[in-house]
N, CA, C and O atoms as a Tinker XYZ file with bonds, in Angstrom:
   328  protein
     1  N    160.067000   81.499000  120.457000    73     2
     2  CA   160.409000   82.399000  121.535000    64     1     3
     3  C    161.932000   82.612000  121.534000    63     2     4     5
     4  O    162.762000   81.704000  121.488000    81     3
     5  N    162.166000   83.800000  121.584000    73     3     6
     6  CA   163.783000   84.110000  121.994000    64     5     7
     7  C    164.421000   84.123000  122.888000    63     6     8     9
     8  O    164.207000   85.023000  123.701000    81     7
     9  N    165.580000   83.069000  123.185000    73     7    10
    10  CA   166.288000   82.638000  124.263000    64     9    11
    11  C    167.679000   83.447000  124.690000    63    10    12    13
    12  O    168.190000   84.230000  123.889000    81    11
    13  N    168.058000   83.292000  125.551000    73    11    14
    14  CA   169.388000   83.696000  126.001000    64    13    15
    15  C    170.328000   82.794000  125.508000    63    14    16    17
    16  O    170.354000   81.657000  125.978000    81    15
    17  N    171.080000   83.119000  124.658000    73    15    18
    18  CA   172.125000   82.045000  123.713000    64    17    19
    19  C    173.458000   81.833000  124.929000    63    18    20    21
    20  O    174.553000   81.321000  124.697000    81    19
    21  N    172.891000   82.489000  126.473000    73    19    22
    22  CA   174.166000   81.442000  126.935000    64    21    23
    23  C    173.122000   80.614000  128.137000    63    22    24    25
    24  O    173.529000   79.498000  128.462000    81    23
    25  N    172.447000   80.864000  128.480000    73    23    26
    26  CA   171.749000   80.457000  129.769000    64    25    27
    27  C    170.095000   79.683000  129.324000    63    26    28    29
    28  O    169.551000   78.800000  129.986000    81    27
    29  N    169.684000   80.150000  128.365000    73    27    30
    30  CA   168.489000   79.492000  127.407000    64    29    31
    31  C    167.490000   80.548000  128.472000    63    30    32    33
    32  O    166.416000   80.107000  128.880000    81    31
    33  N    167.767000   81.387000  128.707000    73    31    34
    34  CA   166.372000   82.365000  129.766000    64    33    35
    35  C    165.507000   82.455000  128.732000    63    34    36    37
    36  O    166.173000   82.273000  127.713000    81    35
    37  N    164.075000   82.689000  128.387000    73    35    38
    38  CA   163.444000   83.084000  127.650000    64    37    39
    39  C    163.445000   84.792000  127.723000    63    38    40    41
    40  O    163.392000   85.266000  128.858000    81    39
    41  N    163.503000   85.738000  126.572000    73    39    42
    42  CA   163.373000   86.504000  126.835000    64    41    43
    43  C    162.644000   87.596000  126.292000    63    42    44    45
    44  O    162.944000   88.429000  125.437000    81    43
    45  N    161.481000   87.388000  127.067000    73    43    46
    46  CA   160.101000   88.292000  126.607000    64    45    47
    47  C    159.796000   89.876000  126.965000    63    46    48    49
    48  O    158.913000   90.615000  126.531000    81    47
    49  N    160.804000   90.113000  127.874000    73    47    50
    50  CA   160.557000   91.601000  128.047000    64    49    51
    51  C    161.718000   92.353000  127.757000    63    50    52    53
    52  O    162.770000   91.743000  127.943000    81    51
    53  N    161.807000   93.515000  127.350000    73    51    54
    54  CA   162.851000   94.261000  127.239000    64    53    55
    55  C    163.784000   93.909000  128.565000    63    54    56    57
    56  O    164.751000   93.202000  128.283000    81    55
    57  N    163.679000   94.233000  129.787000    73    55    58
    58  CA   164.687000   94.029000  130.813000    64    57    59
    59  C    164.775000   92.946000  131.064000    63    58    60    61
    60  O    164.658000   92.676000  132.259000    81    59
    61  N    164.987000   91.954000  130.224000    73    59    62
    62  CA   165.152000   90.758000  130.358000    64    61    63
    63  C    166.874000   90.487000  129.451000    63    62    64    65
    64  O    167.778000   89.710000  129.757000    81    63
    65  N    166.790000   91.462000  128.310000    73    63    66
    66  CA   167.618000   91.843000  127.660000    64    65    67
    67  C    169.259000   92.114000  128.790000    63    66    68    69
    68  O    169.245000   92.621000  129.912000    81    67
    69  N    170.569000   91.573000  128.005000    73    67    70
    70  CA   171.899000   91.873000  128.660000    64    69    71
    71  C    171.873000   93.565000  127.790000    63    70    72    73
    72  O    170.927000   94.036000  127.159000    81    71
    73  N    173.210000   94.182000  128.028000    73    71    74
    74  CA   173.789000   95.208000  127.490000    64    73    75
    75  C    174.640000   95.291000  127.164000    63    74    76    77
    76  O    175.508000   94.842000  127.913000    81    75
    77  N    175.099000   95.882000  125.879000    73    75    78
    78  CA   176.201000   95.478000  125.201000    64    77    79
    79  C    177.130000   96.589000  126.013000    63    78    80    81
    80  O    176.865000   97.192000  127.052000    81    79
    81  N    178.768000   96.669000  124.847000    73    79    82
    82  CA   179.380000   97.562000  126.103000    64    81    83
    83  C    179.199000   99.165000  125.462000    63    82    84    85
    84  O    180.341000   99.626000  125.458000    81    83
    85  N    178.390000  100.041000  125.004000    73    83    86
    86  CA   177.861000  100.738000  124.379000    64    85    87
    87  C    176.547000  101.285000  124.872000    63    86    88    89
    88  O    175.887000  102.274000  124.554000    81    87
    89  N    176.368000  100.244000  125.820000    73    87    90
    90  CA   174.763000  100.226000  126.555000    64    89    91
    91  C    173.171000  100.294000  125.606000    63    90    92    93
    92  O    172.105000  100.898000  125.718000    81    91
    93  N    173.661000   99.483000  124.838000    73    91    94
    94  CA   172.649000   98.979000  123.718000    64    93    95
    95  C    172.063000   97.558000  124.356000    63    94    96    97
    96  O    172.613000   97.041000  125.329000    81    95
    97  N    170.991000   97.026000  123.769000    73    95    98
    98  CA   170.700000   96.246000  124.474000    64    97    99
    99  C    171.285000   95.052000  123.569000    63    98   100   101
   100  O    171.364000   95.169000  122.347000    81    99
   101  N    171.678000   93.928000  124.238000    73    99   102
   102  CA   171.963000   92.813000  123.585000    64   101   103
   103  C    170.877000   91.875000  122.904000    63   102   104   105
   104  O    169.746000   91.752000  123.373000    81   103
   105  N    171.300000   91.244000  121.794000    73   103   106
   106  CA   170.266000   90.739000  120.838000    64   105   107
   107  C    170.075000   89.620000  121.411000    63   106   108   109
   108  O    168.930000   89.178000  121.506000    81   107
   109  N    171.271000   88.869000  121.958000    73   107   110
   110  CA   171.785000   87.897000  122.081000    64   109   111
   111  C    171.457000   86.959000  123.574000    63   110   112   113
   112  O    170.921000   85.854000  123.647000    81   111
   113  N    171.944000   87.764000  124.607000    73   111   114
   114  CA   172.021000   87.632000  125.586000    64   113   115
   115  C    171.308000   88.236000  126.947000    63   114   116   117
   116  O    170.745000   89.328000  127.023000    81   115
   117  N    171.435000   87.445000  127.809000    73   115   118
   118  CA   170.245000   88.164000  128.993000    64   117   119
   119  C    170.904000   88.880000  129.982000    63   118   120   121
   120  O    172.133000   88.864000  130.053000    81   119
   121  N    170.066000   89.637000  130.909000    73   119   122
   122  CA   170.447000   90.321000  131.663000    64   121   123
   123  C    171.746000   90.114000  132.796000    63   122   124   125
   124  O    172.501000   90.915000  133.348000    81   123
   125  N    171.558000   88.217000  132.855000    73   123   126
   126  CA   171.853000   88.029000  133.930000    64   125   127
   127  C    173.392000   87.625000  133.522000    63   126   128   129
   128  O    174.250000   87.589000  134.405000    81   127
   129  N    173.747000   87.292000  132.016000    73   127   130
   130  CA   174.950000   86.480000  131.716000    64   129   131
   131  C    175.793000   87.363000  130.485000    63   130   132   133
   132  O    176.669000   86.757000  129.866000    81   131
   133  N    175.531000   88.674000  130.180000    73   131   134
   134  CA   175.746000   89.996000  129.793000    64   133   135
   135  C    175.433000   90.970000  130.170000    63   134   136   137
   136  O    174.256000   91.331000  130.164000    81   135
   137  N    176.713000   91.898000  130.743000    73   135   138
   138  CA   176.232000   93.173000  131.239000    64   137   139
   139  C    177.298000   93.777000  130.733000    63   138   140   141
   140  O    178.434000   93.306000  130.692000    81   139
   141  N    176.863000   95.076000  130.248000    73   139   142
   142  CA   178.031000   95.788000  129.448000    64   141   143
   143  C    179.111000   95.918000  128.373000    63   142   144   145
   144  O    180.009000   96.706000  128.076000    81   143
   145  N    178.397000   94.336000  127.767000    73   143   146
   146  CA   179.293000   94.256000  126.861000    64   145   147
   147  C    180.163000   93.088000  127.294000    63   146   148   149
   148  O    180.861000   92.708000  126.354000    81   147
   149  N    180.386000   92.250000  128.646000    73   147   150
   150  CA   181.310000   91.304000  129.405000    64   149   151
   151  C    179.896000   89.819000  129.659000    63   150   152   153
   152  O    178.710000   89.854000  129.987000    81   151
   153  N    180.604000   88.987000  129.389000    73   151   154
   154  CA   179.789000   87.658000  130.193000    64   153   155
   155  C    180.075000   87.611000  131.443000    63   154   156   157
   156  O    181.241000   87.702000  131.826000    81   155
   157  N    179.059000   87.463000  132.263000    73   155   158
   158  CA   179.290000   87.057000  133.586000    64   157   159
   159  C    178.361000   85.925000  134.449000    63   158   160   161
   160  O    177.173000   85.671000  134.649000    81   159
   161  N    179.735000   85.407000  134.834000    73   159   162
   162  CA   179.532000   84.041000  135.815000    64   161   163
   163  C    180.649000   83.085000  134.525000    63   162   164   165
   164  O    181.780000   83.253000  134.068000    81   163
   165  N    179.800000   82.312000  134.384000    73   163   166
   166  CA   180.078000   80.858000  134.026000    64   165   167
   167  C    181.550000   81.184000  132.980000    63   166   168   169
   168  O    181.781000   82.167000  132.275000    81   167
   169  N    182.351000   79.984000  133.209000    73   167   170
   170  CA   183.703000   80.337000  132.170000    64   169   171
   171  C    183.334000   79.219000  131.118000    63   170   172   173
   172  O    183.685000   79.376000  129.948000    81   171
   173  N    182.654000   78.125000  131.495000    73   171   174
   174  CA   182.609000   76.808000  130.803000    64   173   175
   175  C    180.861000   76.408000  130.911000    63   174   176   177
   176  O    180.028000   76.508000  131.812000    81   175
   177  N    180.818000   75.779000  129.102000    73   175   178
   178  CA   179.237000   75.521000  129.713000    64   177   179
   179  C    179.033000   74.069000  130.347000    63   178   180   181
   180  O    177.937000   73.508000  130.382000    81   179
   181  N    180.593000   73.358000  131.001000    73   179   182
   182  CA   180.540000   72.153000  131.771000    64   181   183
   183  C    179.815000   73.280000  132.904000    63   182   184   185
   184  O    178.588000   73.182000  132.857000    81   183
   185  N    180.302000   74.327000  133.910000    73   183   186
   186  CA   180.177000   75.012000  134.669000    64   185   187
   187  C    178.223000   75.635000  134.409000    63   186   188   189
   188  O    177.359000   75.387000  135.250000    81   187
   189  N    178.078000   76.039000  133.738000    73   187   190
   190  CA   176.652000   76.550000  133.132000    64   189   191
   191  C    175.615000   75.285000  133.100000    63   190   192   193
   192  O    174.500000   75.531000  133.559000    81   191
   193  N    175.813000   74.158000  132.687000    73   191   194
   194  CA   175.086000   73.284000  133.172000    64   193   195
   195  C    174.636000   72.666000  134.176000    63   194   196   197
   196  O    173.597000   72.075000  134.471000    81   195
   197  N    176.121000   73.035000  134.903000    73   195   198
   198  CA   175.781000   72.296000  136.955000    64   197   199
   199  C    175.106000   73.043000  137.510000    63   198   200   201
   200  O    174.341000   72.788000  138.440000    81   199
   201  N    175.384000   74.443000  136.816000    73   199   202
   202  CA   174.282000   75.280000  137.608000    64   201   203
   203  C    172.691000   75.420000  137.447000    63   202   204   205
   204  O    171.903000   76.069000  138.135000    81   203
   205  N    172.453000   74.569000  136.269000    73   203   206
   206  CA   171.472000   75.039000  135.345000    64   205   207
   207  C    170.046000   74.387000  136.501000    63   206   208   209
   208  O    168.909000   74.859000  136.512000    81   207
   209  N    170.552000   73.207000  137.387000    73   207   210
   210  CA   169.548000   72.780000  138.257000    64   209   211
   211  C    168.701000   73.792000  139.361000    63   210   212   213
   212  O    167.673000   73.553000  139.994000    81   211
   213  N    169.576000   75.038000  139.328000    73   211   214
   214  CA   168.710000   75.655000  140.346000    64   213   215
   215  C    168.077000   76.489000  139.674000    63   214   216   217
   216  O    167.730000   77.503000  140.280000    81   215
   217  N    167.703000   76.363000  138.191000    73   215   218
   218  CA   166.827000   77.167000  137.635000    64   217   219
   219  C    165.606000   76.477000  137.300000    63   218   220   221
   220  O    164.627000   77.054000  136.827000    81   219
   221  N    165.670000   75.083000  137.576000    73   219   222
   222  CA   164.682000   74.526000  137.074000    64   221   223
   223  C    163.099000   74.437000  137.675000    63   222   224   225
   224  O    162.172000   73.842000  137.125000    81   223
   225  N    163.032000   75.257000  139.070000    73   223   226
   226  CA   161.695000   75.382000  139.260000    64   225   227
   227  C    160.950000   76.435000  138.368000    63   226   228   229
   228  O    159.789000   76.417000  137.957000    81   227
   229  N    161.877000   77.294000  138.200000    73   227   230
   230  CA   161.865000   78.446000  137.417000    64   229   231
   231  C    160.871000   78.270000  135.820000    63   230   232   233
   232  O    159.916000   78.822000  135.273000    81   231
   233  N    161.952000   76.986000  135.535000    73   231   234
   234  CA   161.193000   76.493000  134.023000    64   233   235
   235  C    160.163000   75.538000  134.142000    63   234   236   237
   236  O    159.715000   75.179000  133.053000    81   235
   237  N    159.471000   74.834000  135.484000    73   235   238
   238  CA   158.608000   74.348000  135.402000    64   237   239
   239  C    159.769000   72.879000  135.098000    63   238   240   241
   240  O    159.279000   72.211000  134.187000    81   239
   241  N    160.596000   72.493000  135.412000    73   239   242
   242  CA   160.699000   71.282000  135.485000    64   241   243
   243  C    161.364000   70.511000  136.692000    63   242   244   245
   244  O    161.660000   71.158000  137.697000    81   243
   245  N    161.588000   69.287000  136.639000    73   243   246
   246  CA   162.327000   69.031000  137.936000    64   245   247
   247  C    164.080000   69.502000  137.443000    63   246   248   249
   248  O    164.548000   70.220000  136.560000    81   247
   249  N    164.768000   68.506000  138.749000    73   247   250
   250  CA   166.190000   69.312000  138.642000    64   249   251
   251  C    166.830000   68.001000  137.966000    63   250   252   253
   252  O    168.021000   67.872000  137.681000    81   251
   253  N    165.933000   67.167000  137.788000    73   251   254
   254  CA   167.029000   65.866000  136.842000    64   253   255
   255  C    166.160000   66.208000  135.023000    63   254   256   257
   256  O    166.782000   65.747000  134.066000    81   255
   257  N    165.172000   66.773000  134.799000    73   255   258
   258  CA   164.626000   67.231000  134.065000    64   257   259
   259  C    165.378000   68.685000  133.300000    63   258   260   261
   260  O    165.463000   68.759000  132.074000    81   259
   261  N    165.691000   69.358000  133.861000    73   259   262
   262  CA   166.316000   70.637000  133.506000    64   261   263
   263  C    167.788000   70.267000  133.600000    63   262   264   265
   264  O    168.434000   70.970000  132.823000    81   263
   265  N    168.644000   69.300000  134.365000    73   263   266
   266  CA   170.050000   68.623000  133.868000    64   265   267
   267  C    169.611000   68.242000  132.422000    63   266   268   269
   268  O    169.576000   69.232000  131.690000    81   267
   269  N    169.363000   67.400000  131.984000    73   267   270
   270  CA   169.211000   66.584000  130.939000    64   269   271
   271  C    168.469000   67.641000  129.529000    63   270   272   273
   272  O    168.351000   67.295000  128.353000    81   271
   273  N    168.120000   68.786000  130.069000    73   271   274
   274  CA   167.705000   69.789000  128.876000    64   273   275
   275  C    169.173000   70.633000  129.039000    63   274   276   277
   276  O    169.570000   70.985000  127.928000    81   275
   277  N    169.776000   70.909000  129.772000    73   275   278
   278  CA   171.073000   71.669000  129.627000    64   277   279
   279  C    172.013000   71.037000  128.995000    63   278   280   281
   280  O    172.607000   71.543000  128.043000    81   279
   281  N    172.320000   69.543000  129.575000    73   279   282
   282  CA   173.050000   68.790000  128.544000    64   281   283
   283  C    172.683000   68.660000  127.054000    63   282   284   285
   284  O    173.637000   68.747000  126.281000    81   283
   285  N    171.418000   68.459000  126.501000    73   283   286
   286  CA   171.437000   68.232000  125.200000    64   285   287
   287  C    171.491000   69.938000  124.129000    63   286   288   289
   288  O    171.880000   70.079000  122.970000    81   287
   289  N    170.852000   71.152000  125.249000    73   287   290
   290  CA   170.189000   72.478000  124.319000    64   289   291
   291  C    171.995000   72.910000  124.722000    63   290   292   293
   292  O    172.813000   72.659000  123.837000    81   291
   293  N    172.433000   73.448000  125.853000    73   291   294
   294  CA   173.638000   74.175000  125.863000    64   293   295
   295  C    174.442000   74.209000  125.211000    63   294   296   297
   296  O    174.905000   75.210000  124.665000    81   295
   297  N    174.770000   73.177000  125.127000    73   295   298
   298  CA   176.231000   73.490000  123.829000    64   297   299
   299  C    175.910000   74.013000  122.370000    63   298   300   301
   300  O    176.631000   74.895000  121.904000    81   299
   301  N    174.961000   73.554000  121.704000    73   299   302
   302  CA   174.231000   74.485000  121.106000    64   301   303
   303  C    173.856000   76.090000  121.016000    63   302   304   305
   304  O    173.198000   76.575000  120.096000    81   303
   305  N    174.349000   76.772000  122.048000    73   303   306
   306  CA   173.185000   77.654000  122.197000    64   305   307
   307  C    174.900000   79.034000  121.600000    63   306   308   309
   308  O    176.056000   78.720000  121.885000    81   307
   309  N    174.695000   79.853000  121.128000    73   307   310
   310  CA   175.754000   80.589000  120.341000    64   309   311
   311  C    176.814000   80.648000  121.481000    63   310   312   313
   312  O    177.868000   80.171000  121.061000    81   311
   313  N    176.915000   81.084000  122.836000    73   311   314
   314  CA   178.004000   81.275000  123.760000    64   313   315
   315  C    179.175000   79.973000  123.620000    63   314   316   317
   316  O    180.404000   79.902000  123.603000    81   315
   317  N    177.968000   78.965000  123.529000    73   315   318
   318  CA   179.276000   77.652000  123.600000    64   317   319
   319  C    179.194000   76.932000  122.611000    63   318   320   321
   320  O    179.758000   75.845000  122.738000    81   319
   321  N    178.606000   77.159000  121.479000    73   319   322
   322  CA   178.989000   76.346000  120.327000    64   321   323
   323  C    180.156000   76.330000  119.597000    63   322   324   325
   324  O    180.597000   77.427000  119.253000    81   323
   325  N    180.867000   75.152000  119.225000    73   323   326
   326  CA   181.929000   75.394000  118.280000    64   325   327
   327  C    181.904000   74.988000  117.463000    63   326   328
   328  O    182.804000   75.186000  116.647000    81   327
C-alpha cells in the first residue's frame, strides 16, 4: 500500500493525494502535509511524531501503540530521512 512519505497516511484514493506547486498531484505526499507544492505543519519529524498520537484511533491502534510505530517508521519515511 502507498503511504504518505511524511505522515505514513495510507493513500488509496486520489483525494487523498497532496499537490504539487503546478497542481499536479503529488506522488509522494498527502493531502494533509502537501499542498501546492509547500509542506505543511510539522518543521521536525521530533514534532510529526508527538503529533502522530492523535492519529492513532484513526489507524486502529492505541496512542502508546502508534508512538512507538512513529518512532521506529518516521524517520524513514522520504520527508525525514537522511
Amino acid at each position: 500500500m502507498k503511504m504518505c512519505q511524511s505522515c505514513s497516511m495510507p493513500l488509496t484514493k486520489a483525494n487523498d493525494y497532496g499537490s504539487n506547486a503546478d497542481g499536479g498531484q503529488s506522488d509522494d505526499y498527502c493531502c494533509h502535509c502537501f499542498i501546492k507544492g509547500e509542506f505543511q505543519g510539522y518543521q521536525t519529524v521530533e514534532e510529526a511524531i508527538a503529533d502522530s498520537v492523535n492519529f492513532a484511533k484513526y489507524a486502529g491502534m492505541t496512542e502508546d501503540e502508534m508512538l512507538s510505530y512513529a518512532k521506529e517508521h518516521y524517520p524513514k519515511l522520504k520527508r525525514w530521512a537522511k
